[in-house]
C-alpha positions as CSV (number, residue, x, y, z in Angstrom):
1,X,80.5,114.6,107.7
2,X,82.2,111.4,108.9
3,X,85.6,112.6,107.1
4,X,85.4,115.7,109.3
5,X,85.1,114.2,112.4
6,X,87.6,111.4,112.1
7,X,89.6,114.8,110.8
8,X,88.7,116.5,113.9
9,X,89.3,113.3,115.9
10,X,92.5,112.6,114.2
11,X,94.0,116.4,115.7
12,X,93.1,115.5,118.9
13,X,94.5,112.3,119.2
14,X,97.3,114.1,117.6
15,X,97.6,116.3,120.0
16,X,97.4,114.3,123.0
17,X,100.3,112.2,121.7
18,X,102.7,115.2,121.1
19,X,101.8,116.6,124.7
20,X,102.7,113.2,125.9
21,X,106.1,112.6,123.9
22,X,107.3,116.3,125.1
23,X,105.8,116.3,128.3
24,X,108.4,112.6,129.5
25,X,110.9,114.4,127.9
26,X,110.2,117.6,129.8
27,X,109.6,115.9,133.4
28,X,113.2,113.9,132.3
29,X,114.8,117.3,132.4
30,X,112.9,118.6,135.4
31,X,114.3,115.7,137.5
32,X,117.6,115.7,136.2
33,X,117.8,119.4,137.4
34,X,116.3,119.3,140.7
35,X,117.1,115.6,142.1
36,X,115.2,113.5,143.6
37,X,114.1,116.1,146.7
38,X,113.4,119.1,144.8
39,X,111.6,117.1,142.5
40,X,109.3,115.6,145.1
41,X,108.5,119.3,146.1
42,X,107.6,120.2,142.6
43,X,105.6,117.3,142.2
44,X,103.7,118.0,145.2
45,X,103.1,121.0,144.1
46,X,101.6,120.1,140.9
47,X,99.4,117.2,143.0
48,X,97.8,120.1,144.9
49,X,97.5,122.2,141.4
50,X,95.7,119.4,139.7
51,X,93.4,118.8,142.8
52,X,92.2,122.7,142.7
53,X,92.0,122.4,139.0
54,X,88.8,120.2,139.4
55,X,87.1,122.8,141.2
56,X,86.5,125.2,137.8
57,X,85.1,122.1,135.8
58,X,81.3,122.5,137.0
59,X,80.5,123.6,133.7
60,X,82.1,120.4,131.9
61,X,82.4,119.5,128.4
62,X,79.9,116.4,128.8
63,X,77.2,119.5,129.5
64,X,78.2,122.5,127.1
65,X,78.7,120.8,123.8
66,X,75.3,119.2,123.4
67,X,74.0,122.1,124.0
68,X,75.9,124.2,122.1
69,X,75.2,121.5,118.9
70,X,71.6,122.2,119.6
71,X,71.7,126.3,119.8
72,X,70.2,128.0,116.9
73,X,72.2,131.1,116.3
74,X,75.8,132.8,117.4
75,X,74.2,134.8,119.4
76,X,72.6,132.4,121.5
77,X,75.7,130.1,122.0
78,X,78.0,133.2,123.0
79,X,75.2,133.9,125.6
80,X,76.0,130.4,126.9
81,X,79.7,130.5,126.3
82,X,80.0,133.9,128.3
83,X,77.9,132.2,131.3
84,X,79.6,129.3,131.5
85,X,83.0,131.3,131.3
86,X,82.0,133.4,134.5
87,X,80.6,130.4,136.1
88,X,84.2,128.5,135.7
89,X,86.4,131.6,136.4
90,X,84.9,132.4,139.5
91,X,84.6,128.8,140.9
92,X,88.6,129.2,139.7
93,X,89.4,131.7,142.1
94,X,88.0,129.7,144.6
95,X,89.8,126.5,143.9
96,X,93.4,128.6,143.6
97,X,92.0,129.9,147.1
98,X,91.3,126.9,148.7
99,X,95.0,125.3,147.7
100,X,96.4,128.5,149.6
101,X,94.6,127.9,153.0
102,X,95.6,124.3,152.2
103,X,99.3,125.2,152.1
104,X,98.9,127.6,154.6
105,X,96.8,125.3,156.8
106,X,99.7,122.6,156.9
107,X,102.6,125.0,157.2
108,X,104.4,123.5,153.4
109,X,108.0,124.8,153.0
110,X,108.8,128.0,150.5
111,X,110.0,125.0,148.6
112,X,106.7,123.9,147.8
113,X,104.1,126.6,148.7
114,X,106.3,129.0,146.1
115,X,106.2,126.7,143.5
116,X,102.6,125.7,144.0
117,X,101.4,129.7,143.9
118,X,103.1,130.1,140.6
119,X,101.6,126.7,139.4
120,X,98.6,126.9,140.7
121,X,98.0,130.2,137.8
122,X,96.9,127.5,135.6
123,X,93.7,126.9,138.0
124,X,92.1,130.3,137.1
125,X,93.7,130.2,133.0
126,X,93.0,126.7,131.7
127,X,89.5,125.6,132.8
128,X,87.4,129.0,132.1
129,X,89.3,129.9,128.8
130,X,89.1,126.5,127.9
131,X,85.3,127.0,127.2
132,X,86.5,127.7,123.7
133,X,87.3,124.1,123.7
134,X,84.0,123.2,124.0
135,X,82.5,125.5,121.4
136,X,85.5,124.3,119.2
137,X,84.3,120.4,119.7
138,X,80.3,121.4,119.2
139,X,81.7,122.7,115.6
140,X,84.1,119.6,115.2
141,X,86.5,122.0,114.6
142,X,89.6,121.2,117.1
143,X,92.7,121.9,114.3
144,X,93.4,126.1,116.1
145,X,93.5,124.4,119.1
146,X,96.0,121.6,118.6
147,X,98.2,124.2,117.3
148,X,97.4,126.8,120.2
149,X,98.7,123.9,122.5
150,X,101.6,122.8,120.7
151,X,102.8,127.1,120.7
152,X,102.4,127.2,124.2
153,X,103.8,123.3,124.7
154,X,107.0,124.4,122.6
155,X,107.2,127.4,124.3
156,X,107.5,125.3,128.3
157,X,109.6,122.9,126.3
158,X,111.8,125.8,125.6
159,X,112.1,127.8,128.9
160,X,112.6,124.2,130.6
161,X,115.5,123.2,127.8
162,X,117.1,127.0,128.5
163,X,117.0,126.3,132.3
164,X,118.3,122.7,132.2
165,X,121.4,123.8,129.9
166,X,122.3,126.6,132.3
167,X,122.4,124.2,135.1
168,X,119.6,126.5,136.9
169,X,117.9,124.1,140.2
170,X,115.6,126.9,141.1
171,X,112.0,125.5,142.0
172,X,110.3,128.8,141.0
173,X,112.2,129.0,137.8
174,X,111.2,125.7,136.6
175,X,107.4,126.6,137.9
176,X,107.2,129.8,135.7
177,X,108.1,127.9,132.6
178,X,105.1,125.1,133.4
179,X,103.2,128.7,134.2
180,X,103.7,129.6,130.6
181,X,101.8,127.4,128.9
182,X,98.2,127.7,130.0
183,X,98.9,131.6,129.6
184,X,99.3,131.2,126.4
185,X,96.8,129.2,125.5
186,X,94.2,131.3,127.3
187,X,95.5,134.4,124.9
188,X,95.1,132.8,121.6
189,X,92.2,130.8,123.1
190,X,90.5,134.5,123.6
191,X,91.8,135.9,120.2
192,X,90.4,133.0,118.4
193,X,86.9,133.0,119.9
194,X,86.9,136.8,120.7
195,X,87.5,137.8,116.6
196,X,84.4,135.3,115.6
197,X,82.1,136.3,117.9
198,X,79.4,138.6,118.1
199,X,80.3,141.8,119.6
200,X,76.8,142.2,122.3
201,X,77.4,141.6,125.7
202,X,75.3,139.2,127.0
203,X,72.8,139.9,129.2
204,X,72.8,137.9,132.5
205,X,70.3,135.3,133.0
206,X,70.1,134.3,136.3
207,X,68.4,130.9,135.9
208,X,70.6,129.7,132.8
209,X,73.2,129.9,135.4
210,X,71.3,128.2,137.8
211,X,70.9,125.2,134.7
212,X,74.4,125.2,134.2
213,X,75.4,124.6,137.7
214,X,72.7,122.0,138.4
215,X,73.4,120.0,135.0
216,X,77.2,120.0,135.5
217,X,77.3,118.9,139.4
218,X,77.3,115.4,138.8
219,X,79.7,115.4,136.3
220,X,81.6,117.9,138.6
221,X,81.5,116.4,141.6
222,X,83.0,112.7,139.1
223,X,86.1,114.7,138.1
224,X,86.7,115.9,141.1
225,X,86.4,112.3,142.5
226,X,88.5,111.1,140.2
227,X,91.1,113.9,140.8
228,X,91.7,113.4,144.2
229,X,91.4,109.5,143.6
230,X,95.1,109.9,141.7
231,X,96.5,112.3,143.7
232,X,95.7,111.9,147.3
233,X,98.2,109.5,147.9
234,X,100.9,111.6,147.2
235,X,99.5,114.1,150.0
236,X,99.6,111.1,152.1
237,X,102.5,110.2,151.3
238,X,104.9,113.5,151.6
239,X,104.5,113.6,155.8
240,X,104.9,110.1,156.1
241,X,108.3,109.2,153.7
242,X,111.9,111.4,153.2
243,X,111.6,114.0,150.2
244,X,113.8,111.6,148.0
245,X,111.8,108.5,148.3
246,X,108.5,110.9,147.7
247,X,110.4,112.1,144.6
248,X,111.2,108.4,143.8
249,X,107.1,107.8,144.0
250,X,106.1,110.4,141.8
251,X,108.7,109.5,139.3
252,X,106.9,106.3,139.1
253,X,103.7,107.7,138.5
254,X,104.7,110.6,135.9
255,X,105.5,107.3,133.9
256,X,102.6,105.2,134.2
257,X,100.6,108.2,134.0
258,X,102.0,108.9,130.5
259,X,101.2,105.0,129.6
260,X,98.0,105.1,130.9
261,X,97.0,107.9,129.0
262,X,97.1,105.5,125.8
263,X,93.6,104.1,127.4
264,X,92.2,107.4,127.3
265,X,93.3,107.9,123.2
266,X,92.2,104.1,122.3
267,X,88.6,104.9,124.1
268,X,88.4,108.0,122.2
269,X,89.0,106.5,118.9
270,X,87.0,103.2,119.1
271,X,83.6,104.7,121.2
272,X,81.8,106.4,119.1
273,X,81.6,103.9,116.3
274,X,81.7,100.5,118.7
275,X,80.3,101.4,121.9
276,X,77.9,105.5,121.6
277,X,76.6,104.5,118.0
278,X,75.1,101.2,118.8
279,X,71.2,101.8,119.4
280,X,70.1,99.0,121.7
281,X,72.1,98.9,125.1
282,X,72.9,95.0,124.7
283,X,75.1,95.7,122.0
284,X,76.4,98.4,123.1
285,X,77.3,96.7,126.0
286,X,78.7,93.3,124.2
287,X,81.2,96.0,122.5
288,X,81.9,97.5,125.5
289,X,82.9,94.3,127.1
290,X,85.3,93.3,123.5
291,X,87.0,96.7,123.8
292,X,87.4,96.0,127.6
293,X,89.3,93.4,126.7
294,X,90.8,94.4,124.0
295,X,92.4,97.3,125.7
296,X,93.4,95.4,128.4
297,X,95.5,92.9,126.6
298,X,97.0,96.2,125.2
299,X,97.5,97.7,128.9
300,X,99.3,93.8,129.9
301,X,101.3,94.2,126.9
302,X,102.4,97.7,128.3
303,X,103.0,96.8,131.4
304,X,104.9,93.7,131.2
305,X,107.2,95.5,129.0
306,X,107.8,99.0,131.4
307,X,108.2,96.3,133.9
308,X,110.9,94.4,132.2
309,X,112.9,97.7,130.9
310,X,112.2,99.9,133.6
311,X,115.7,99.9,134.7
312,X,116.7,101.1,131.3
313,X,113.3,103.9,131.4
314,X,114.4,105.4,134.7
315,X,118.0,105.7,134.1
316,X,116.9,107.3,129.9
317,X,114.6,109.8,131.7
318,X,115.4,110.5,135.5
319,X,119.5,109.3,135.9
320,X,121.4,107.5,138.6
321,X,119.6,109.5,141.7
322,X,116.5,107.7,141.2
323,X,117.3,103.9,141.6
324,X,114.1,103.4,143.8
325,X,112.1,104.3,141.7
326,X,113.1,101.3,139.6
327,X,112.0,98.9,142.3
328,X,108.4,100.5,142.4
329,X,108.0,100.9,138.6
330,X,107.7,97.3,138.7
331,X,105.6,96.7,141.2
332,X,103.4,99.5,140.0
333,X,103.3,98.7,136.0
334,X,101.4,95.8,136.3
335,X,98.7,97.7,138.4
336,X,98.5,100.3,135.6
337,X,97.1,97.5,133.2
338,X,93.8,97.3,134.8
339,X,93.4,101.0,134.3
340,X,93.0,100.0,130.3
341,X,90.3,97.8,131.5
342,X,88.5,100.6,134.1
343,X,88.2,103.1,131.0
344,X,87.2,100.4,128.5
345,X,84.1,99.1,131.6
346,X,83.6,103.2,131.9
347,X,82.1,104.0,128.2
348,X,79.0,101.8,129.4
349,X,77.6,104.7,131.9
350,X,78.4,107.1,129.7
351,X,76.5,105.2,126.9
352,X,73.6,104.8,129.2
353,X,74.0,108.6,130.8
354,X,74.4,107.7,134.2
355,X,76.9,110.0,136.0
356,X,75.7,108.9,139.2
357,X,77.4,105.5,138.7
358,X,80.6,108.1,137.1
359,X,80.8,109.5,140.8
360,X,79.7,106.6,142.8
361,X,82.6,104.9,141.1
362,X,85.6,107.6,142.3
363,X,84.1,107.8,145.6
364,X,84.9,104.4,146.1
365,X,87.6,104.2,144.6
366,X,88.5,107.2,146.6
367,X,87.7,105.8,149.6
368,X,89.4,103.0,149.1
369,X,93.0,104.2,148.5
370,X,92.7,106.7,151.3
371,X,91.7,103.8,153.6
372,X,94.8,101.5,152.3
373,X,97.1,104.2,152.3
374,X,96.7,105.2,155.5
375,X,97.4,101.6,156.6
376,X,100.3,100.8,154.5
377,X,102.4,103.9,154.1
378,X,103.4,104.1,157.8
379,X,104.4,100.1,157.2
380,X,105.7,99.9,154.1
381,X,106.1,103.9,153.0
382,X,106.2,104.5,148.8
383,X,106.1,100.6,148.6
384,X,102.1,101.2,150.2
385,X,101.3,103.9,148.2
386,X,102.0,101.5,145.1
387,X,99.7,98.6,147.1
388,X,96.6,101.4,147.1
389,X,97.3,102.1,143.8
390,X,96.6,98.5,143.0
391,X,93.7,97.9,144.9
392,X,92.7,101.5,144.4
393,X,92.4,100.4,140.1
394,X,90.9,96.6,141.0
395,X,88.0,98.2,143.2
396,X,87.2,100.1,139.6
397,X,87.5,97.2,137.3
398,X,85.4,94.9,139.6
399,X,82.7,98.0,140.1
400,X,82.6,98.5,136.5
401,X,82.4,94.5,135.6
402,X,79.2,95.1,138.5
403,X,77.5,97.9,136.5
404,X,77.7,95.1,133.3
405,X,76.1,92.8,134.5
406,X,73.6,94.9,136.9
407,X,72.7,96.8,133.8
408,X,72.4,93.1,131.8
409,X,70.0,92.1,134.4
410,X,67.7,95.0,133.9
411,X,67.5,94.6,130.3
412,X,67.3,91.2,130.3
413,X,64.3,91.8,133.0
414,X,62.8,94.5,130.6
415,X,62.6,92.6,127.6
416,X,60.8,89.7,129.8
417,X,58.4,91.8,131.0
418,X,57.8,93.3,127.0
């Protein structure tokens, strides 16, 4: 059993990895092609497609798989899968929905509304078809998926490569290649799951919805937090700066965003032995606090180095039109270290199962950037963005190192009183 899931773990890490290799080289491309303008429009565009994307994850993974695990025969879990399916494809709709008032609300150029239409596909495709995810992960079976991504990831890579060589700076050109990916991954998703199944439709069940919906809103209403945590400041940022020195921004973050995503895989590897197999909380806790650290010596390491070659990075990947971007990939690489430590601090509430601290968390830090952006930016444009980035990532370490020792004191107080 353990072979199979550090198998199973192995693919996804795998996976992750490749997406993020392809994906720098991809985004290199895209920038090349469109400049620094055009390429602040299409990374707007995405911005407002990741934000809508949060809206289908009420049914999250962190609620289907246990249960899942725990369901007794096919038939029973493709009851649940084809709920939870319905559940995220219609709360899909509505999140593609509410982008378009958005962009129709604040009057966005064709440059980016057309872009963000064709993008925003992926907001109805990759949430609800990726229920097969989860009932891939209950059977610790994730191998059909890596390879579904990396078909539809070669396929982007591809169209982008084709576009790029043909000197092509069409917005919606480039947006229909993204576009491609989660389309195919929601086809072979459906074949896969579709030729295993049992054949019955489900009957609906009116109050296993209603369970679905109230189990996931915590964790719903966290990633959505968390979304709008990274991404508000470039809404905040494109009325307030030129296109180019918005471009110049998000160039900035497509990197450290790729870096940071090295927390996410470390946590994924060392958590379930070190921190979710533990059985008392005061270990668990101690290991949380030596991966903490741990992973944040690794994020320093990171950071110092983007910082120190970032001239060299921007040049490799984006070219001579984005030479502000060097300026504000130093300042904002050291910031991106203490996002090692925030995930490392955030496997203790989800040791101790409290999503409320998960979404009290991203409000706050929410809050927080929203607040220092709309201070700085008019002062100090891109350069404040980068400052509520900062503070945006210390407000999480120092409310994570809070939940440590809050939850310290209560055991400590608990074993007192035993």
């Amino acid at each position: 059993m353990r072979r199979r899931v550090a198998g199973n773990l192995l693919w996804m890490l795998a996976d992750r990895g490749l997406q993020v290799v392809i994906g720098i080289v991809i985004v290199g491309m895209l920038a090349r092609a469109l400049g620094a303008e055009g390429f602040g429009h299409f990374q707007y565009a995405q911005s407002l497609v990741f934000i809508a994307a949060s809206v289908p994850l009420i049914c999250a993974a962190e609620v289907l798989v246990p249960r899942l695990v725990a369901l007794p025969t096919p038939e029973a879990s493709h009851k649940l899968i084809a709920h939870a399916f319905a559940i995220r494809l219609s709360a899909g709709l509505g999140g593609y929905a509410l982008m378009c008032a958005y962009l129709a609300l604040t009057q966005q150029p064709a440059d980016t509304w057309v872009p963000a239409a064709i993008l925003g596909t992926a907001v109805v495709l990759r949430e609800p078809f990726g229920i097969v995810i989860a009932w891939m992960q209950a059977r610790t079976h994730n191998r059909p998926n890596v390879v579904f991504n990396l078909v539809g990831l070669t396929a982007k890579a591809g169209l982008v490569t084709a576009l790029f060589i043909s000197g092509t700076q069409r917005l919606p050109a480039y947006a229909a290649a993204f576009a491609i990916e989660p389309l195919i991954a929601a086809v072979l998703l459906s074949w896969y799951y579709l030729s295993r199944a049992p054949r019955a439709v489900p009957a609906r069940d009116a109050s296993l919805r209603r369970e679905l919906i109230r189990d996931g809103a915590l964790f719903w209403l966290s990633f959505m937090l968390m979304v709008a945590a990274r991404r508000v400041d470039q809404l905040i940022l494109k009325p307030a700066v030129p296109l180019a020195e918005l471009g110049a921004y998000a160039a900035t973050m497509q990197v450290l965003d790729n870096f940071t995503t090295i927390a996410t895989i470390l946590a994924a590897g060392v958590a379930p032995i070190y921190v979710f197999a533990q059985e008392s909380a005061a270990a668990a806790r101690r290991n949380v606090l030596r991966v903490t650290g741990w992973m944040a010596a690794v994020g320093l390491c990171g950071a110092i180095l983007i910082a120190l070659c970032s001239k060299w990075i921007v040049h490799f990947l984006y070219g001579q039109a984005f030479g502000e971007t060097v300026v504000l990939l130093q300042l904002a690489a050291l910031a991106s270290a203490l996002l090692f430590a925030d995930v490392g601090l955030g496997l203790l509430p989800i040791y101790l199962r409290k999503p409320r601290w998960v979404a009290a968390k991203w409000a706050l830090v929410l809050a927080t950037t929203v607040v220092v952006d709309a201070i700085a930016v008019p002062r100090l444009g891109t350069r404040g963005a980068v400052l509520g980035y900062a503070v945006g990532n210390a407000v999480a370490v120092v409310f994570g190192i809070t939940l440590v020792l809050l939850s310290s004191r209560k055991t400590a107080a608990a074993t007192a009183s035993a």
